[in-house]
N, CA, C and O atoms as a GROMACS GRO file, in nm:
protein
  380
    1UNK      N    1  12.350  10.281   7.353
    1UNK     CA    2  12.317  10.336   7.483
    1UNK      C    3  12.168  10.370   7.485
    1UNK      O    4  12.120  10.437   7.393
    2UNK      N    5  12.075  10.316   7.608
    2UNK     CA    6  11.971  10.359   7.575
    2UNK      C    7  11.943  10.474   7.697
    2UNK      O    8  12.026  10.497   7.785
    3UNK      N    9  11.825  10.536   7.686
    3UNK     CA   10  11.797  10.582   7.775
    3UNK      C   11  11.651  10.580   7.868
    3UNK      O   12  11.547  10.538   7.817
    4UNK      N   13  11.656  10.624   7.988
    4UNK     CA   14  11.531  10.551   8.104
    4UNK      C   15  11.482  10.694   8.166
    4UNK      O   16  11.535  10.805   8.176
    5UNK      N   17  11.386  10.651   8.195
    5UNK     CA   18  11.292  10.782   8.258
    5UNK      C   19  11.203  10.751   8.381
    5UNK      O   20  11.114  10.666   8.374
    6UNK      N   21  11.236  10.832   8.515
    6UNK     CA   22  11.125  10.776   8.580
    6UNK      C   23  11.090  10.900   8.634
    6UNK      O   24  11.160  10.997   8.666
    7UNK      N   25  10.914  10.870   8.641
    7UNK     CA   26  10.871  10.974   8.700
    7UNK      C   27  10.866  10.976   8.828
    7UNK      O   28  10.871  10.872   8.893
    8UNK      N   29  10.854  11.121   8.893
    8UNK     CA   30  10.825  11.126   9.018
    8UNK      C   31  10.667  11.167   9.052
    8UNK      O   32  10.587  11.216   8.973
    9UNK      N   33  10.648  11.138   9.166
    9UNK     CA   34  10.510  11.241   9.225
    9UNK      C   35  10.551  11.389   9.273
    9UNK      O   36  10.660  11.436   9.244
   10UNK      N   37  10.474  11.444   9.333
   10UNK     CA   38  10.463  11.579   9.309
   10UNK      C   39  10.503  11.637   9.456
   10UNK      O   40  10.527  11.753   9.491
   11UNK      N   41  10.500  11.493   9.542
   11UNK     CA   42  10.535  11.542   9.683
   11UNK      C   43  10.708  11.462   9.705
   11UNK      O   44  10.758  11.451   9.817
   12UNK      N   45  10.767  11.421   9.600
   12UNK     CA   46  10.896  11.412   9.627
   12UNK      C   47  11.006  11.470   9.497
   12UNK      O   48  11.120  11.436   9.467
   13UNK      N   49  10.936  11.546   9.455
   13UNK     CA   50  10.984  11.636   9.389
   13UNK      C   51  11.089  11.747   9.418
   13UNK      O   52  11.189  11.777   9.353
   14UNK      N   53  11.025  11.815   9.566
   14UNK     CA   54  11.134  11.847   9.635
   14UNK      C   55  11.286  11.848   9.663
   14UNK      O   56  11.377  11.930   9.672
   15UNK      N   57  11.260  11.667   9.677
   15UNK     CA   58  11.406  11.606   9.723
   15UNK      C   59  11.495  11.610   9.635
   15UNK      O   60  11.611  11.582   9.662
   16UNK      N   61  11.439  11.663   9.458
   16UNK     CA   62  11.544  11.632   9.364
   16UNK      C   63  11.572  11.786   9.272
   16UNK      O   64  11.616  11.794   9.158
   17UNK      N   65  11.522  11.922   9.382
   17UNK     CA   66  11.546  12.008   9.320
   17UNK      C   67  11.421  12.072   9.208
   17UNK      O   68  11.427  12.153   9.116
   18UNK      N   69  11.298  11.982   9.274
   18UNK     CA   70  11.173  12.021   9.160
   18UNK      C   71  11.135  11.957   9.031
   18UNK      O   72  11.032  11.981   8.968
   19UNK      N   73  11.260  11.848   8.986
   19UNK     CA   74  11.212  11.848   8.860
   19UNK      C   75  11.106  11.684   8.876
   19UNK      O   76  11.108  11.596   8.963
   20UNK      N   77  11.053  11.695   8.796
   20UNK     CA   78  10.920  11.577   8.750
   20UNK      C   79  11.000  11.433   8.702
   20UNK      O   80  10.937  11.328   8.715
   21UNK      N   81  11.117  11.429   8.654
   21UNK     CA   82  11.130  11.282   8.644
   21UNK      C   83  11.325  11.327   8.647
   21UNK      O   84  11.389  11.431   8.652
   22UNK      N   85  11.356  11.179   8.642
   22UNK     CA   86  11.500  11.178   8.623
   22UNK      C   87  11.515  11.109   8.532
   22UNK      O   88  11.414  11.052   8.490
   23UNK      N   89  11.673  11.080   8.449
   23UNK     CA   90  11.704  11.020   8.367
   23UNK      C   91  11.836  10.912   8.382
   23UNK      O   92  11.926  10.924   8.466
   24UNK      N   93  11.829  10.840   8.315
   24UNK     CA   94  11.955  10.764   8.344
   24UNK      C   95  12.014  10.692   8.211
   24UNK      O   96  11.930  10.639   8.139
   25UNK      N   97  12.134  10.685   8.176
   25UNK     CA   98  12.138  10.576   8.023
   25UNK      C   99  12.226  10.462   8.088
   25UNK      O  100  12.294  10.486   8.188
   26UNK      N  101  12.222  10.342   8.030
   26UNK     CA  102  12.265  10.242   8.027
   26UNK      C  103  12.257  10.164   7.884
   26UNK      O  104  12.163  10.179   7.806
   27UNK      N  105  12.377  10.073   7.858
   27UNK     CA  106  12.357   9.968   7.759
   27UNK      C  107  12.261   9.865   7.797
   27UNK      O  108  12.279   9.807   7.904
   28UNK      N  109  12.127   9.824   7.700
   28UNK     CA  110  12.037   9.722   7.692
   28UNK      C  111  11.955   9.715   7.856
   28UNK      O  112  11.996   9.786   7.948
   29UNK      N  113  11.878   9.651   7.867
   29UNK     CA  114  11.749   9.640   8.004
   29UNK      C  115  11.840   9.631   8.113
   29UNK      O  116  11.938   9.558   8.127
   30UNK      N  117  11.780   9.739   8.208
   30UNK     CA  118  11.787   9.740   8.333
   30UNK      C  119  11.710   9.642   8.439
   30UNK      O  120  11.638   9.546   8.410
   31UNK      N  121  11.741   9.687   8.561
   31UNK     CA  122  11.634   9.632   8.626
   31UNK      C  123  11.548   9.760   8.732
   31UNK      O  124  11.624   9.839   8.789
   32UNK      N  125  11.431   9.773   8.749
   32UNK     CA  126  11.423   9.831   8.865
   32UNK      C  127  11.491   9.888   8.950
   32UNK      O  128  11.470  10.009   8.955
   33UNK      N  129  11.604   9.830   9.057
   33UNK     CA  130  11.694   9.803   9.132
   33UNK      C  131  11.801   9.889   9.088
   33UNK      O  132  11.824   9.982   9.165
   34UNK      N  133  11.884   9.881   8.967
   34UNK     CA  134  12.002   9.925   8.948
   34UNK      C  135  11.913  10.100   8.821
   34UNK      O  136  11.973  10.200   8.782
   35UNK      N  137  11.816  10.075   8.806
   35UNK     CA  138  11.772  10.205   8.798
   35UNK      C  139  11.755  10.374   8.879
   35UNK      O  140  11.769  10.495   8.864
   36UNK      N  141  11.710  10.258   8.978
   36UNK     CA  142  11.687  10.344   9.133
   36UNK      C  143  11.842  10.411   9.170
   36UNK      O  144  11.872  10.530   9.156
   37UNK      N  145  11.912  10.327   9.210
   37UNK     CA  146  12.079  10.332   9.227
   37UNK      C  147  12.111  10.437   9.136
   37UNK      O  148  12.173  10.530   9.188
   38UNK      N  149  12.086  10.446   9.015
   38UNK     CA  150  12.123  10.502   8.916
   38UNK      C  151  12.073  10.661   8.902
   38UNK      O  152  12.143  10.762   8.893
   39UNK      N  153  11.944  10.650   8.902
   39UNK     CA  154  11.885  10.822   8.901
   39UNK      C  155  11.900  10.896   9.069
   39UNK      O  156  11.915  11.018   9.080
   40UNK      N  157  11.892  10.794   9.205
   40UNK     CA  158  11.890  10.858   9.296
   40UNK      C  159  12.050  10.857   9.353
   40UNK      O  160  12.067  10.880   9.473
   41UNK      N  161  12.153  10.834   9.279
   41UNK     CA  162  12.304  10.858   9.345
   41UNK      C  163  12.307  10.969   9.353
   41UNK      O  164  12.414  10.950   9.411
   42UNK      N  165  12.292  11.115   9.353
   42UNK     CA  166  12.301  11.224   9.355
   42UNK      C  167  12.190  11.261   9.442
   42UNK      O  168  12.203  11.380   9.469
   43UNK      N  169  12.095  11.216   9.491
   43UNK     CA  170  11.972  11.247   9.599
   43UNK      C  171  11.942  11.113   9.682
   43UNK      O  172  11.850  11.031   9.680
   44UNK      N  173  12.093  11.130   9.778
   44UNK     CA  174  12.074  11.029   9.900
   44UNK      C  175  11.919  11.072   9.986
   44UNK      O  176  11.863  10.980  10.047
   45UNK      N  177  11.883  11.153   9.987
   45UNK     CA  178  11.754  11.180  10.038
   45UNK      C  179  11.617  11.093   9.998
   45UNK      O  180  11.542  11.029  10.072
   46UNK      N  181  11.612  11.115   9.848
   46UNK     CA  182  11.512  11.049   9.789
   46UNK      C  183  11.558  10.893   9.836
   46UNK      O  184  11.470  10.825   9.891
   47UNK      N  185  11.679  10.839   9.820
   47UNK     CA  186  11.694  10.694   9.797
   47UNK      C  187  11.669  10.641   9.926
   47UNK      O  188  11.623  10.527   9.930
   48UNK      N  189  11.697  10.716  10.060
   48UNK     CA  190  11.630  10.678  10.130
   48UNK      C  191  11.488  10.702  10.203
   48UNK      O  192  11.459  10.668  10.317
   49UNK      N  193  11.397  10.776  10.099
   49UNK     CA  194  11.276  10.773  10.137
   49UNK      C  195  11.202  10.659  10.044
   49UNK      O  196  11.083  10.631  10.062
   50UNK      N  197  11.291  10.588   9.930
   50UNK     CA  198  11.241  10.507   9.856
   50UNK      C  199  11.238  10.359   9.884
   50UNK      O  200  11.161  10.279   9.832
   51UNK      N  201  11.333  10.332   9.976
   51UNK     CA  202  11.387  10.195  10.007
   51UNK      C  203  11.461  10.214  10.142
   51UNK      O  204  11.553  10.295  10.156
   52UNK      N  205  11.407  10.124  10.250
   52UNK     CA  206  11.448  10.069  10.362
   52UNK      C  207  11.650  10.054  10.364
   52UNK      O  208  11.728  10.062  10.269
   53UNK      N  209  11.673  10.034  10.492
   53UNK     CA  210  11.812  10.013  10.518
   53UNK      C  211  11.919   9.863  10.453
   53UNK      O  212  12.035   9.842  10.417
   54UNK      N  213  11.794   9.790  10.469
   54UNK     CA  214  11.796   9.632  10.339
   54UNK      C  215  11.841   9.692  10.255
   54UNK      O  216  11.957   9.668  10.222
   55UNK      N  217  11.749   9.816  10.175
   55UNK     CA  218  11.788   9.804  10.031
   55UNK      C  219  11.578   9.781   9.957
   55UNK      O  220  11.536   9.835   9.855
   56UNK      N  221  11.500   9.697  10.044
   56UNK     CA  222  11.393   9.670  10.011
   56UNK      C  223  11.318   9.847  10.004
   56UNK      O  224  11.354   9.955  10.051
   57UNK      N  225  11.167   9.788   9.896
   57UNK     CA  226  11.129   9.919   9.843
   57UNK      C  227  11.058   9.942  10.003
   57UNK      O  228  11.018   9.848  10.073
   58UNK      N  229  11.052  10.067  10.038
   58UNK     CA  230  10.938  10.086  10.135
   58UNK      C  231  10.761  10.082  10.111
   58UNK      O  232  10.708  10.150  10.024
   59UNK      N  233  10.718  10.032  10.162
   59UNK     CA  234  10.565   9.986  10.255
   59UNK      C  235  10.540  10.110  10.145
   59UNK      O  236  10.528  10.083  10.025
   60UNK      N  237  10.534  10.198  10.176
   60UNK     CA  238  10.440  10.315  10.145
   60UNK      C  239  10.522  10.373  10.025
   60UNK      O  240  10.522  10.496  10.022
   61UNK      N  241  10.604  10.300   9.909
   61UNK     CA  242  10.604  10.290   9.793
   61UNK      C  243  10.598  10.210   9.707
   61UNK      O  244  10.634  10.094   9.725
   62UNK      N  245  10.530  10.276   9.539
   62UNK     CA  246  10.474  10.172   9.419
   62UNK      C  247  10.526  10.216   9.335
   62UNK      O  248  10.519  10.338   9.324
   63UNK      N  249  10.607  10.137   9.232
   63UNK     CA  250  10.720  10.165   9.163
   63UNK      C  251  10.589  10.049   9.017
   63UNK      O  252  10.550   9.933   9.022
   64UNK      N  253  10.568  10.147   8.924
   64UNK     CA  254  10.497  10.080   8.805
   64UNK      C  255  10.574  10.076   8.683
   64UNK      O  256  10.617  10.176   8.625
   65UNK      N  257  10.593   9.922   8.636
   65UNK     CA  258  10.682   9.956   8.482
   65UNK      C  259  10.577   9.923   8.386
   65UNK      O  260  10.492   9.835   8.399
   66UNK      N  261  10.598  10.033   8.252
   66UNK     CA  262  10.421  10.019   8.193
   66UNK      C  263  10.327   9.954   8.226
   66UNK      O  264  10.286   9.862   8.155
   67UNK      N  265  10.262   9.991   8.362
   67UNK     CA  266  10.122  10.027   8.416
   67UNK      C  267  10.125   9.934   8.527
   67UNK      O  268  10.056   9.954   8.626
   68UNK      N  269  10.220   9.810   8.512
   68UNK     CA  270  10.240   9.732   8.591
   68UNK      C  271  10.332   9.732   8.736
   68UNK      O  272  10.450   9.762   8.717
   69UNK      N  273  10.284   9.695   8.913
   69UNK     CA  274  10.331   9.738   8.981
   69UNK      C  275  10.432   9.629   9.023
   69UNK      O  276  10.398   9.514   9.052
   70UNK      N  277  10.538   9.666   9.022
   70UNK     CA  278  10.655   9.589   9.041
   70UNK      C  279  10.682   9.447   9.155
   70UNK      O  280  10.757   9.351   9.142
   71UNK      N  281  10.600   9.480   9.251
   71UNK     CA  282  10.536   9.416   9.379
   71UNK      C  283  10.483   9.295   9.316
   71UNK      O  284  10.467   9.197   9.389
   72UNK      N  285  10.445   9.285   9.152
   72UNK     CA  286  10.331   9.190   9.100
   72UNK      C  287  10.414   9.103   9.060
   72UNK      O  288  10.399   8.981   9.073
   73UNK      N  289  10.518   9.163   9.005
   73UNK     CA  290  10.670   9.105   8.902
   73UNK      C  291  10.753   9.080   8.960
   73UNK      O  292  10.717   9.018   9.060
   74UNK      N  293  10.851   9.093   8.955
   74UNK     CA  294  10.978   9.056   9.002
   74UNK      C  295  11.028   9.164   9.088
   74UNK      O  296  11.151   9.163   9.081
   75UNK      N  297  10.976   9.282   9.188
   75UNK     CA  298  10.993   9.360   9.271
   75UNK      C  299  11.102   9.444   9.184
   75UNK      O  300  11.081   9.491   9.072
   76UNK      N  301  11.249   9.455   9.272
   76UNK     CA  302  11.357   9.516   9.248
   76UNK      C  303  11.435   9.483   9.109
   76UNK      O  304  11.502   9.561   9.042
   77UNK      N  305  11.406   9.341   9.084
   77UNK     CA  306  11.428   9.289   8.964
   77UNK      C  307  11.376   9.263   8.833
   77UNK      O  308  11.400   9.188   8.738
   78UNK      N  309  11.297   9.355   8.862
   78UNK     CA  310  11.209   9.336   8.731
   78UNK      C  311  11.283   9.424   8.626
   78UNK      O  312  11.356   9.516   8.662
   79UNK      N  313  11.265   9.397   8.517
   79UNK     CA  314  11.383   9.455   8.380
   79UNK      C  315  11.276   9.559   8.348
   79UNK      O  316  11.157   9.571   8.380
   80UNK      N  317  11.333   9.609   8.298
   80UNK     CA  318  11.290   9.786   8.225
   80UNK      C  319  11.355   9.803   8.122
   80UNK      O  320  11.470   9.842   8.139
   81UNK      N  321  11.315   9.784   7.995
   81UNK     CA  322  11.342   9.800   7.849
   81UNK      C  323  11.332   9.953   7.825
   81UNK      O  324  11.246  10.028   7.871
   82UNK      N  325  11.411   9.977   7.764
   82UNK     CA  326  11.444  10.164   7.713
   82UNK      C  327  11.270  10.182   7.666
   82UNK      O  328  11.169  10.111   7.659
   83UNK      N  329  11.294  10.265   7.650
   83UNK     CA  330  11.103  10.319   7.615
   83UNK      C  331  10.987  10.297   7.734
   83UNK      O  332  10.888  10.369   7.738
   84UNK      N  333  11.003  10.219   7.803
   84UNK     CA  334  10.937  10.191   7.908
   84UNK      C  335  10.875  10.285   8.036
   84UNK      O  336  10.951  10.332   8.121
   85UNK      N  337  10.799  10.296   8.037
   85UNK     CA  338  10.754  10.441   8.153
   85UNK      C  339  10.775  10.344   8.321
   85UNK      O  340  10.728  10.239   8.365
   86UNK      N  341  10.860  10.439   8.367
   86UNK     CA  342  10.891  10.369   8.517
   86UNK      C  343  10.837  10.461   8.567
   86UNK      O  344  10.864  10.576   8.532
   87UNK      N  345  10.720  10.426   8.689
   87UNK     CA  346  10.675  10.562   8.753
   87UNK      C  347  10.597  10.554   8.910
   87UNK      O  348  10.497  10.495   8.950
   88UNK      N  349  10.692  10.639   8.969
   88UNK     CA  350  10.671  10.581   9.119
   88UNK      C  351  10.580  10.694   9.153
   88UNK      O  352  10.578  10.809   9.109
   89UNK      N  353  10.482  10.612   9.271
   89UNK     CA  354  10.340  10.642   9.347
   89UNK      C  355  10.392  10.660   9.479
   89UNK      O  356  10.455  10.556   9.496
   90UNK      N  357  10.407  10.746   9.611
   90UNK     CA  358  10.436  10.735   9.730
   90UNK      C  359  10.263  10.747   9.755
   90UNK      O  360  10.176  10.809   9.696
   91UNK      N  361  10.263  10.654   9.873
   91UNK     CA  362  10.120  10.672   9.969
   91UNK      C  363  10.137  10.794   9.999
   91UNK      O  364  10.246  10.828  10.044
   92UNK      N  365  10.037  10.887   9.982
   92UNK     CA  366   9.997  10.936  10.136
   92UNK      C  367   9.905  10.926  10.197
   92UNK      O  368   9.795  10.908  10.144
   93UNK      N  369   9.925  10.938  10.345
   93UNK     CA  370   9.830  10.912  10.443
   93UNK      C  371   9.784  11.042  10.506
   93UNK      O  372   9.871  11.127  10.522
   94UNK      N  373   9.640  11.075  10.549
   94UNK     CA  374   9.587  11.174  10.585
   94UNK      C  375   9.524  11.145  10.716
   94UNK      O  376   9.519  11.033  10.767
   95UNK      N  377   9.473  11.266  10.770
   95UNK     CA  378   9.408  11.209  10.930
   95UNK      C  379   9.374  11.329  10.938
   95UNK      O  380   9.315  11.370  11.038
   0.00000   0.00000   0.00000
């Protein structure tokens, strides 16, 4: 069983009760996709500030698996090996 970590930012922190990252275990590589599913089943809030009604990531989120932004790779499908830092960026916009 391994285990996965993703961080949050500091302005959706909120949605999960304050804490800085979540956790999730699974047997052998994930993907992106079934990660998300995985740490945000308990914060329907977050999951839908993370991803559209599709299921697609939203516009004004960046989901990086070691350092790399998922958008570059295989989006939702990109695999995530245990040890791996998953760590999501929300835009914000100012005016």
């Amino acid at each position: 069983m391994a285990d996965f970590t993703v961080v949050l930012p500091g302005v959706l922190q909120p949605l999960v009760g304050g804490q800085s990252y979540l956790t999730a275990s699974a047997d052998g590589a994930v993907t992106v996709g079934q990660l998300l599913d995985s740490v945000t089943g308990e914060y329907p809030v977050l999951a839908r500030r993370l991803r559209d009604e599709t299921g697609a990531l939203r516009r004004f989120v960046n989901i990086y698996v070691n350092g790399d932004e998922v958008r570059r790779l295989k989006g939702l499908d990109t695999e995530v090996a245990a040890g791996q830092e998953v760590l999501i960026i929300q835009s914000v916009a100012g005016g």
